[in-house]
C-alpha positions as CSV (number, residue, x, y, z in Angstrom):
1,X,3.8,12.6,27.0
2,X,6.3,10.8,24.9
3,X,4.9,8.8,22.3
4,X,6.9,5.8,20.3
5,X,5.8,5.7,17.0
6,X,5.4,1.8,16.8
7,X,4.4,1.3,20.6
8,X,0.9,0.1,21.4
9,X,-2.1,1.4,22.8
10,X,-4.4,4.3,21.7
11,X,-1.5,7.0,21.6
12,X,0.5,4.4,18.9
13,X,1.4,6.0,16.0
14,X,1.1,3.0,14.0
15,X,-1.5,4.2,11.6
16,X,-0.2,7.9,11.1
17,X,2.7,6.0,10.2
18,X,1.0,4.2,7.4
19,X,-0.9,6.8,6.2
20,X,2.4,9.1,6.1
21,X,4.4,6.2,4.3
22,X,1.1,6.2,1.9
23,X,1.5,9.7,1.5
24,X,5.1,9.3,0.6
25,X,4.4,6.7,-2.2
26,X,2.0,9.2,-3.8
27,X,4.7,11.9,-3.7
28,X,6.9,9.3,-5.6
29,X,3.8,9.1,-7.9
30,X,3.5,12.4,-8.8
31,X,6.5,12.8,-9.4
32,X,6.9,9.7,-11.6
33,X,3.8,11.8,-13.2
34,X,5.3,14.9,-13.9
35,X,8.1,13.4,-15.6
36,X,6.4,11.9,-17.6
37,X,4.8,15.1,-19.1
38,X,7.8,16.6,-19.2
39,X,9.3,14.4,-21.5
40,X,6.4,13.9,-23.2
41,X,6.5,17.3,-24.0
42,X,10.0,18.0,-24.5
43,X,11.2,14.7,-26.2
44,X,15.1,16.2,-27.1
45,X,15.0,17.7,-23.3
46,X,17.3,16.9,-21.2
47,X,15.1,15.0,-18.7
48,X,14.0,13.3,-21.3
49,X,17.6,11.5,-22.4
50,X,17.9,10.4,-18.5
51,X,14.8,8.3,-19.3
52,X,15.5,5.3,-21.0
53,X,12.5,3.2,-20.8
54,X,9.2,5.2,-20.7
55,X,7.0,2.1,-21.1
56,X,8.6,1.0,-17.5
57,X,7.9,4.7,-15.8
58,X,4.7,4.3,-16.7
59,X,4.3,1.0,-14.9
60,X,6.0,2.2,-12.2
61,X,4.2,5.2,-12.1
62,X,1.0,3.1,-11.9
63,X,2.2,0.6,-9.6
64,X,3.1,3.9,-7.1
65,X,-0.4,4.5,-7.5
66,X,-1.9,1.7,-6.7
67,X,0.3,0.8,-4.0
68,X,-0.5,4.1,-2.2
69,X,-4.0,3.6,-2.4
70,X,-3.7,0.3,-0.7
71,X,-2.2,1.9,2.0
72,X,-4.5,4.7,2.2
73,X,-7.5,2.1,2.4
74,X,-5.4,0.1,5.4
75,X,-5.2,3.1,7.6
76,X,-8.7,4.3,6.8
77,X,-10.3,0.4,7.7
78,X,-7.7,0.1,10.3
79,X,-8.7,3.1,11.9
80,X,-12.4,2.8,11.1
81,X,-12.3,-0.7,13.0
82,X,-9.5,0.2,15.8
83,X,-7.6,-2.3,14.9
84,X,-3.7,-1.6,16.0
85,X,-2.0,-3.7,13.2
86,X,1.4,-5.4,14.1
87,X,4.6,-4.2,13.5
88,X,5.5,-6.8,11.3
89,X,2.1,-6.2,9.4
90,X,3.6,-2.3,8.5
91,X,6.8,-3.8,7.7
92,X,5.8,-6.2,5.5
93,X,3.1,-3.5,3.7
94,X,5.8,-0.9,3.4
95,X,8.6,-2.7,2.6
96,X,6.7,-4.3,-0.4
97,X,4.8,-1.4,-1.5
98,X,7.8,0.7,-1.7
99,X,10.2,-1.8,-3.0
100,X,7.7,-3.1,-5.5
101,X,7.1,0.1,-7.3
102,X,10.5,1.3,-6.8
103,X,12.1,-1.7,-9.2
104,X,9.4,-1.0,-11.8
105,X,9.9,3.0,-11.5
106,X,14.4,2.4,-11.7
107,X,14.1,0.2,-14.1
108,X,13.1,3.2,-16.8
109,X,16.2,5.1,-15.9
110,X,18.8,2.3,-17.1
111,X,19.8,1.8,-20.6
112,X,19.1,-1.4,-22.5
113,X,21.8,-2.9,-24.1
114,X,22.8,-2.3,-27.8
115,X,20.2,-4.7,-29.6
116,X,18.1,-5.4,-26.5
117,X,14.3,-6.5,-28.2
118,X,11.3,-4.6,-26.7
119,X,9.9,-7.4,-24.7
120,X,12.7,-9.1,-22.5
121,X,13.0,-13.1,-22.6
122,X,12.1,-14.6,-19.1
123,X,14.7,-15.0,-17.0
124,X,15.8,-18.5,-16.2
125,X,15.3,-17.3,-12.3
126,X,13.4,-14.9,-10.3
127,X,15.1,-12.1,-9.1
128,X,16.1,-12.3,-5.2
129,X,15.0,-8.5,-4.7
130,X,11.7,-9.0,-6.8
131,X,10.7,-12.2,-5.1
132,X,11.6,-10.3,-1.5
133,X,9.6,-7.6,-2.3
134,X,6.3,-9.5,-4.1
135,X,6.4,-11.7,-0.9
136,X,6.4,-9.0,1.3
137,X,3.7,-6.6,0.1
138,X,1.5,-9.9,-0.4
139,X,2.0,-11.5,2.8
140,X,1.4,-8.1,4.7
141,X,-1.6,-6.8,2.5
142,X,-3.6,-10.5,3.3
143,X,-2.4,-10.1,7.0
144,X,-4.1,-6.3,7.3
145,X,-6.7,-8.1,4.8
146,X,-7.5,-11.1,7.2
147,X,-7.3,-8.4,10.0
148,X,-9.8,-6.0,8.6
149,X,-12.2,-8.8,7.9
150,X,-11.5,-10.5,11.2
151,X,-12.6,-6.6,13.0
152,X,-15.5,-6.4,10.3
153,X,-17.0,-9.9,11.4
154,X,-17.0,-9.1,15.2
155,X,-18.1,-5.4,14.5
156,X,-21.0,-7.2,13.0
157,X,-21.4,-9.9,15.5
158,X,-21.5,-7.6,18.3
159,X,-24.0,-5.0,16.8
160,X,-26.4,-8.3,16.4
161,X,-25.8,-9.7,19.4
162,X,-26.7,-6.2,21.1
163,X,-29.5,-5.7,19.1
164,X,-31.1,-9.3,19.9
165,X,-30.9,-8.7,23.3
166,X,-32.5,-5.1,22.8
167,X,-35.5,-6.9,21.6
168,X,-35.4,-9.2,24.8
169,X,-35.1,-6.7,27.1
170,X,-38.9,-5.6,28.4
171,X,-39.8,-1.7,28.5
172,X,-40.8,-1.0,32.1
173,X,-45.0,-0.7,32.0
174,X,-45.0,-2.6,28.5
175,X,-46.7,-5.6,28.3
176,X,-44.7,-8.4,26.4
């Protein structure tokens, strides 16, 4: 049987999806990871003059992290509750996790300018990537969010409601 991997029902490959994309961000992590001890430990290697900003591969490396985690808790709920999110729910996760991370993580690997001061001014606007990519990953994360919750509630709902009418329901030969 031929399975898409975004089609719907209980053969979808939705969540494998997100748990492989999850996957892939902690790949990028532990990479980000062991660059970071190799340079740490050879300072005058040549890995180490590719990096530029280590302060930014750090947060890069952390925001990998987190951003896989997030992911991996998604699928895991998603699956725990059977809830088939949207495609535009994976889109929006992906595309912001990976994109998110990704500037952070880059942006260690170009050089600053001659005279550059450690802490950047603000910048009189907001990056068109950046503000793509911060919309994304929170619009989708509040939309799995708000689904998780919404599966939680009636998961809840349902096991009272069956176990009220449990109660109700009279045992053959038991007096009430």
């Amino acid at each position: 049987m031929l399975v898409l991997p975004f089609g719907n029902g209980p053969n979808s490959l939705r969540i494998p999806f997100l748990l492989g994309f999850a996957g892939l961000l902690l790949f990028l992590a532990l990479i980000a990871a062991w660059i970071l001890g190799v340079t740490l430990f050879f300072p005058n290697g040549e890995l180490a003059q590719l990096v530029k900003d280590r302060h930014r591969l750090i947060q890069g490396h952390i925001d990998l992290l987190m951003m896989a985690q997030f992911l991996f808790i998604f699928s895991g709920l998603f699956r725990l509750y059977a809830v088939e999110p949207p495609r535009w729910v994976l889109a929006l996760c992906c595309y912001g996790a990976f994109f998110n991370a990704f500037g952070l993580a880059s942006a260690a690997f170009i050089a600053k300018l001659p005279g550059a001061v450690a802490v950047p001014p603000p910048q009189p606007s907001f990056p068109i990537s950046a503000a793509l990519s911060f919309t994304a990953v929170t619009v989708g994360f509040l939309a799995a969010t708000a689904l998780i919750l919404h599966a939680a509630w009636r998961s809840w709902r349902d096991a009272r409601h069956s176990l009220s009418a449990s109660r109700d329901a009279s045992i053959e030969g038991e007096a009430v």
